[in-house]
N, C-alpha and C positions, 0 to 999 in steps of 0.2 A: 488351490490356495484357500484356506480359512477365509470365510469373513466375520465381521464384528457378531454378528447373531450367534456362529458357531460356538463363539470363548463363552456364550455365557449370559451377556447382554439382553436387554430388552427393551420394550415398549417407549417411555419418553428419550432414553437414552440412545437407541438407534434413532429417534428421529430426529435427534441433535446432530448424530455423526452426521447423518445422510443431508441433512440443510449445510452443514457444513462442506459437502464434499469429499467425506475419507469414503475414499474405495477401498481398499484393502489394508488391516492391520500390518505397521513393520514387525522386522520379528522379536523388539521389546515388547513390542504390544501382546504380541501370539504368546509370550511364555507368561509375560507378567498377569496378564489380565484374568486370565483363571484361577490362575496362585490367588490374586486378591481376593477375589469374589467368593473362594471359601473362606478366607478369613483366617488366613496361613502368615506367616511373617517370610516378607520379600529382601535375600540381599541382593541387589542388581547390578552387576559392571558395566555401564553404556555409555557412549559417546555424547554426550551435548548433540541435541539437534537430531536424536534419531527414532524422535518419536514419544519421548520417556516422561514427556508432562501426560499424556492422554493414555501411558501405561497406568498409574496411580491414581489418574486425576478422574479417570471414566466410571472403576470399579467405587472410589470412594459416591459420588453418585450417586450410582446404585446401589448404595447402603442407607443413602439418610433417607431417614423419616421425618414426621412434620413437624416433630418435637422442635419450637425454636429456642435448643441451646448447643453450644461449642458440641459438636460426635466427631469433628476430624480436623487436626492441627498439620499445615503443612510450613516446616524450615527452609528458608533458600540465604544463601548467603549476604547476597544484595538485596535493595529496593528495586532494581531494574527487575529481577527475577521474579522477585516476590508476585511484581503489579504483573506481568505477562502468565505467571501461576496463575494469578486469582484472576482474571481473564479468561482465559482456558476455563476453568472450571466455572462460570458463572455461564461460558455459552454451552459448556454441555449439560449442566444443569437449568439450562432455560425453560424447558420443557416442563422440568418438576418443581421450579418456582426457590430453585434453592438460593439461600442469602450467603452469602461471600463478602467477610473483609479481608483485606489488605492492611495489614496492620506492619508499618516498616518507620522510619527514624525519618523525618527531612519533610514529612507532612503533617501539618497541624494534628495537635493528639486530641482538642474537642470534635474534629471532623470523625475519629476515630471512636471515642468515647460517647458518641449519639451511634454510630452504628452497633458499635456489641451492646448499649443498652436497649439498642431497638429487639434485639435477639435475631444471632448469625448460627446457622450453622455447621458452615464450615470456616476456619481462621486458615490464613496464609500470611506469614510474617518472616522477621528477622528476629535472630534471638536475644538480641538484645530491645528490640523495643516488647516484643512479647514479655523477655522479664518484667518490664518495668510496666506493664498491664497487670500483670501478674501481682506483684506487690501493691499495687494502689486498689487491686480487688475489684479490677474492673472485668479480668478475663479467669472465667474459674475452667477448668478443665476436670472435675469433676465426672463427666458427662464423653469425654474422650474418649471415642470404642477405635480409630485409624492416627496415629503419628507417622509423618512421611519425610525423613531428612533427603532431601534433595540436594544434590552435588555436596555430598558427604564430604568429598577431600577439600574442595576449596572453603566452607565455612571450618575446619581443624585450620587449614594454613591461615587463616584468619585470624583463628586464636578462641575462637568461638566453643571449645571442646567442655569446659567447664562448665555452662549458657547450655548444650544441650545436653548434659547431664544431669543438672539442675532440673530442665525443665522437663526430663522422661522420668526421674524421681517423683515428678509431681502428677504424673497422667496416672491410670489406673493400671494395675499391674495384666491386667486380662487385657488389657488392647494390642492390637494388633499393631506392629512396626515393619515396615518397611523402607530401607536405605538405597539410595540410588548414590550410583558413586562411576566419575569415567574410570579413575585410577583406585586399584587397592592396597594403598600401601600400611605399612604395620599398623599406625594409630588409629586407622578405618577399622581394618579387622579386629583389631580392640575392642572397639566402640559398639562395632555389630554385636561381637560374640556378647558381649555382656550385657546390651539390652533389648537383643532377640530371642526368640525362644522357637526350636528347630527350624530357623527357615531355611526355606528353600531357596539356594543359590544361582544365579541365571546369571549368563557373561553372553556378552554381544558384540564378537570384532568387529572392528569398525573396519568400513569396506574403502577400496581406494574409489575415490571417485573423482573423475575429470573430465575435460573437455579442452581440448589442448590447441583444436585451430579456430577457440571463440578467446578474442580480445574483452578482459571483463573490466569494467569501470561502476564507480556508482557515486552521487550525486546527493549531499546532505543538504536540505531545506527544512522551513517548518511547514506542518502540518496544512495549514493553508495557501503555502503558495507552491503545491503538490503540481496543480493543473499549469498553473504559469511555466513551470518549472521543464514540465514533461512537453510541452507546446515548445519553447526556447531549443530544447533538444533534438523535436522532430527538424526543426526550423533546422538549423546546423545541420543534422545529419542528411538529412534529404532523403528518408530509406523507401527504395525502392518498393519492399514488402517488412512489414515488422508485424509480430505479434505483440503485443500490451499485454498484461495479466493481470487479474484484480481477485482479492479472495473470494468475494460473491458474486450474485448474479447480479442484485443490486447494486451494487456499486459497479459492476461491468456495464450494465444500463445507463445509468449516471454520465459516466465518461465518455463510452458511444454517443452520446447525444451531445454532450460540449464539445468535445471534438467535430463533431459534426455543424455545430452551431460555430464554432471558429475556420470551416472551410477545409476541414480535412474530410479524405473519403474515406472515412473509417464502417464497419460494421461490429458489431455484438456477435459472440456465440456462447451459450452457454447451453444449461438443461432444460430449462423452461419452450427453449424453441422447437415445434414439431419437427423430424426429420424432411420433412420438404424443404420448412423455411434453413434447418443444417445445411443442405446439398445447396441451395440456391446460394446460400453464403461464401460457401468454401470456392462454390464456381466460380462468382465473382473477382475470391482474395486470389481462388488460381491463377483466374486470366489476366489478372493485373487491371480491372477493373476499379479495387478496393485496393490502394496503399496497406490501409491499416485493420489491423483484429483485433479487436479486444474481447478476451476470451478467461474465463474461468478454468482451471487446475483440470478440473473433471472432463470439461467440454473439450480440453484440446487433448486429451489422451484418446489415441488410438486412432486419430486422425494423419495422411499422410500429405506433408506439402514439402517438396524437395526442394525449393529454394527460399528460405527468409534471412535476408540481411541482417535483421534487428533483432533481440526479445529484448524485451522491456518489462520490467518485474513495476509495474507502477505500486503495487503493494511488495512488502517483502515478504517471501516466502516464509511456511510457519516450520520449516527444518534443511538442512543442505540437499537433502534427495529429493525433497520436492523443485530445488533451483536446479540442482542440476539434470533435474529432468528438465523443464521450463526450457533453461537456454540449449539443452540437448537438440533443441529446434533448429538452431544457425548451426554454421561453419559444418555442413555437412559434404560429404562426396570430395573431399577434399578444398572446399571452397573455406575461405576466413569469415568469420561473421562476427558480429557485434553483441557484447549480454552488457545492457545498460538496468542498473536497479538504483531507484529512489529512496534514499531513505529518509526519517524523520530521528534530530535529535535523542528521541528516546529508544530509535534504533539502532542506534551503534556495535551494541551488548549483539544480537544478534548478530551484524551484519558480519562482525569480527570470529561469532562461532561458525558461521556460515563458511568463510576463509579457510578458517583452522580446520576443520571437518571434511570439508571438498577439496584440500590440499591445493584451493585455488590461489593466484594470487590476484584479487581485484584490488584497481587501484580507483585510490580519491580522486575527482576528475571537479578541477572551479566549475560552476555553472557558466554555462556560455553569456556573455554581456550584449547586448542592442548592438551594440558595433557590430561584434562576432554576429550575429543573424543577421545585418545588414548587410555585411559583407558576404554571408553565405547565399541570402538574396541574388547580389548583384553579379554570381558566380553562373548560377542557374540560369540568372536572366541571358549572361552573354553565352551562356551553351544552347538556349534556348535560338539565339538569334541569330547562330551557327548554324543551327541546322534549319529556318527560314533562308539563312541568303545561301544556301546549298540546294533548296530546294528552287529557288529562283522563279517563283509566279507573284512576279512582285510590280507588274507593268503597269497597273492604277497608281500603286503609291510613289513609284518613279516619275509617274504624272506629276503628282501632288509636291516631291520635295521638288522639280523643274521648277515649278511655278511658284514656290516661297522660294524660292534661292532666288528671285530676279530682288528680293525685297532684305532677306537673309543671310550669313555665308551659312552653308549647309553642316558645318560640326555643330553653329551651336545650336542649328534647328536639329541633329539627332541628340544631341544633349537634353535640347526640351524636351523632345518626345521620350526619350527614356525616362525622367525626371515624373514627368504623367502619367507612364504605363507603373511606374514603381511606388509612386504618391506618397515618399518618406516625407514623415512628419517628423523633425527632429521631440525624444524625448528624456526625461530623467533616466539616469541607467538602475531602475529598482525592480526587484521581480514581479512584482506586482503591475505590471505593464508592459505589454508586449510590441515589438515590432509588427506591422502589419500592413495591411493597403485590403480596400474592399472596390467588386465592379458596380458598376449599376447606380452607383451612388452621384447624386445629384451635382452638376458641377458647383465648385468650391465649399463642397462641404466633406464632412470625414464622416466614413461610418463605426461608432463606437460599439464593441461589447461588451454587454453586463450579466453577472454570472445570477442574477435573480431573473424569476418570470410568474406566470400562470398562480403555479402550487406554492409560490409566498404570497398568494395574493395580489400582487403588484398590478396597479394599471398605468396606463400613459400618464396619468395626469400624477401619480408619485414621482416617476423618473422626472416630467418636465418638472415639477416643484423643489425636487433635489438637486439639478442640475442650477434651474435659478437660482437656489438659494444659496449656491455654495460656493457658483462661479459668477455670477452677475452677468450674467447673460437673462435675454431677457426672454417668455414665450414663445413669442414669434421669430426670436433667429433658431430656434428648434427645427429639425426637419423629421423626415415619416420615426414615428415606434413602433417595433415588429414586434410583440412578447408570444413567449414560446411557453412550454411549462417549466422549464429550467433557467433560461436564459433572455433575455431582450436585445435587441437590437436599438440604434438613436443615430440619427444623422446631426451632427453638430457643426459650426462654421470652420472650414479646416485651421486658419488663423489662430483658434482658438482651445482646438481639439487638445491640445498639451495642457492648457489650465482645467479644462473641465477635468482632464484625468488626477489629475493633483490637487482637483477640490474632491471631487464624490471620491475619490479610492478611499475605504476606511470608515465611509460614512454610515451610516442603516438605512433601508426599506422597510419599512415593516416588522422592524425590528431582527432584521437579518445583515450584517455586515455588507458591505457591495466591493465587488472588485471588478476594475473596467479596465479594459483596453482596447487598441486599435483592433478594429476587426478585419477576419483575414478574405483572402475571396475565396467564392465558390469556383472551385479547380475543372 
């Protein structure tokens, strides 16, 4: 199998892929990315999602120099597209310091009009607000050596066909064009033949791809109550073993440790871990040691673990063959398994090519409500308590309820003590605050989680002055603060533990947003 150094590639531009993650080129990639890099005209037939932003996007790259004006204009039909293009190209051009706007309709045009006067690059727009750059003489294309119409057929069914004719009338006749298109129907080929000059043609079937004994759901939130969101889920589901996925290493780190700081026995695996601390993990997630993995795209390939319940895409994947490898993980050997993926408002656009491409059909699932993990709570507890009076070494506490029964009748003495071992605090039903109970914690008070610590600075005496000041409680009914480099921990009066979360959630530290809730126990 080619890798990216073979097509062509070099020096900052591999060391993008490689932080990224890509192992091996798909095979848009294998044909397109040589074609470009001579500087040939590309027509392309591919599917959405098979790779085809980082066929155009890698080789254009590697052509800019330091000159800060417009050398490569990229079309995509939407604004969802446009911003996920010019993303892609800003993290493989990291390396080389390249400037990227996003120039599309529904965002202020002075935000846009300070960046191309700052001098861009590379442009990634829609054609209509490019036009309207274009006339006001704010975006000159002069300087245009790469035009890249991206999903050719859906900006034509738009209407869009005049907007890019216009505006390849206006690029330099010696540039290079390349069309990327799933479908080629007459007014594509049109469009190509007349304003490419001998390209070379490349077609990519789109392969079947399934997973047919994984149950797929996914789960829309915004961008900040991601962690809330994925905690509420593990809480319901109760998975045995699940893998987590996150695009970097970074943010794999990140989550291993709130997770961890919330009471789950999670572990990290990614690249950065030497093969001891790899084998030491997996042996863990084997033995049922570790519930949970959170693991990077790269780090879980080639790894074997024959039973996981779960995958959980807590990032969405950046095309369908990377998800369907991901959840390739469950429902194996005939067993059913579970592909739960998160996504953010401005993922939609994806999560629906993702569908359409993997011939899957994942379905919208509500987020689970405080009740729902209440109840999924009190489910565990009583399987839990099944298999204590099965196991029957229970002749101390038989002691113990004889002797409150002479003073108690014994249902509502188990009723209390379930009430204690469970320590529900009733509270608002908002994402942003979770179901929970912590051990160790000091009688009648509750132990809270906050998602700041250490690395924002934060010390005890911020959290007690946010807590007084928000909920009117006063220093000293404060109990112990644990701060971590991510997270803190606060013992507050349990009576009260509802208001303090409904004063501080929202509030800042340090000029970082805070989000609290009840904290879970160590397992």
């Amino acid at each position: 199998m080619a890798t990216f150094a073979d097509l062509g590639l070099g020096g900052a531009v591999l060391n993008a892929i490689a932080e990224l993650g890509y192992d091996e080129p798909t095979p848009i990639q294998a044909q397109a990315i040589p074609v470009m890099l001579g500087r040939h005209d590309v027509i392309a037939q591919a599917q959405t999602g098979t790779g085809k932003t980082a066929a155009f996007a890698l080789p254009i790259v590697a052509h800019i120099t330091p000159d800060r004006v417009p050398q490569a204009l990229i079309l995509a039909p939407t604004r969802e597209l446009a911003m996920q293009v010019a993303e892609a190209v800003f993290k493989y051009g990291k390396g080389s310091r390249i400037s990227v706007a996003p120039v599309y309709g529904g965002q202020p045009i002075s935000r846009q009009l300070a960046a191309l006067e700052r001098g861009v690059q590379v442009v990634v727009g829609t054609p209509g607000r490019i036009m309207d750059h274009m006339r006001r003489g704010t975006l000159k294309l002069d300087h245009i050596r790469t035009v890249v119409l991206d999903e050719a057929d859906e900006m034509l069914d738009m209407g869009f066909a005049e907007d890019i004719e216009y505006i390849l009338q206006q690029t330099p006749q010696e540039r290079q064009t390349a069309l990327f298109s799933a479908t080629m129907p007459p007014a594509v080929n049109a469009l190509a033949n007349r304003y490419t000059n001998k390209a070379q043609r490349i077609s990519i079937a789109a392969e079947q791809m399934t997973a047919p004994l994984t149950e797929q759901s996914y789960y829309e939130v915004l961008p900040r109550e991601k962690l809330d969101a994925l905690c509420r889920i593990l809480d319901v589901e109760a998975p045995h073993s699940a893998m987590i996925f996150c695009r970097t290493k970074s943010e794999a780190d990140q989550l291993g440790e709130s997770l961890q700081g919330r009471g789950y026995t999670a572990e990290v695996l990614h690249g950065d871990l030497a093969q001891t601390q790899r084998d030491r993990v997996m042996k863990k997630f084997r033995d049922g040691q570790v519930e949970l993995l959170v693991a990077t795209d790269v780090a879980a390939r080639g790894i074997d673990i024959p039973e996981v319940s779960h995958v959980i895409n807590y990032d969405v994947p950046n095309d369908p063959e990377s998800y369907v490898h991901r959840i390739g993980r469950t429902g194996r050997a005939g067993r059913t398994g579970q592909a739960i993926t998160i996504i953010t408002p401005r993922e939609r656009r994806q999560m629906k090519i993702i569908e359409r491409v993997s011939k899957s059909r994942i379905l919208r699932q509500k987020l689970p409500t405080l009740a729902d993990v209440a109840a999924r709570k009190r489910e565990v507890f009583r399987e839990s308590l099944r298999e204590v009076l099965i196991e029957n070494s229970l002749d101390p506490y038989i002691l113990m309820v004889e002797q409150m029964s002479e003073e108690f009748d014994p249902t509502y003495l188990a009723a209390a003590a379930f009430k204690l071992l469970l320590n529900e605090v009733e509270q608002e039903d908002t994402i942003t605050t979770m179901e929970g109970d912590a051990v160790g914690v000091e009688p009648g008070m509750t132990r809270l989680f906050i998602d700041v610590g250490r690395l924002d600075r934060i010390r005890p005496a911020d959290i007690v002055g946010a807590i007084a000041n928000e909920s009117g409680l006063s220093g000293k009914q404060i109990g112990s603060i644990d701060i971590y480099d991510r997270f803190a921990f606060v013992e507050v009066p349990a009576q009260a533990a509802n208001t303090v979360l409904r004063a501080i959630n929202g509030t800042t530290l340090r000029g970082k947003a805070v989000n609290a809730s009840i904290a879970k126990p160590k397992r």
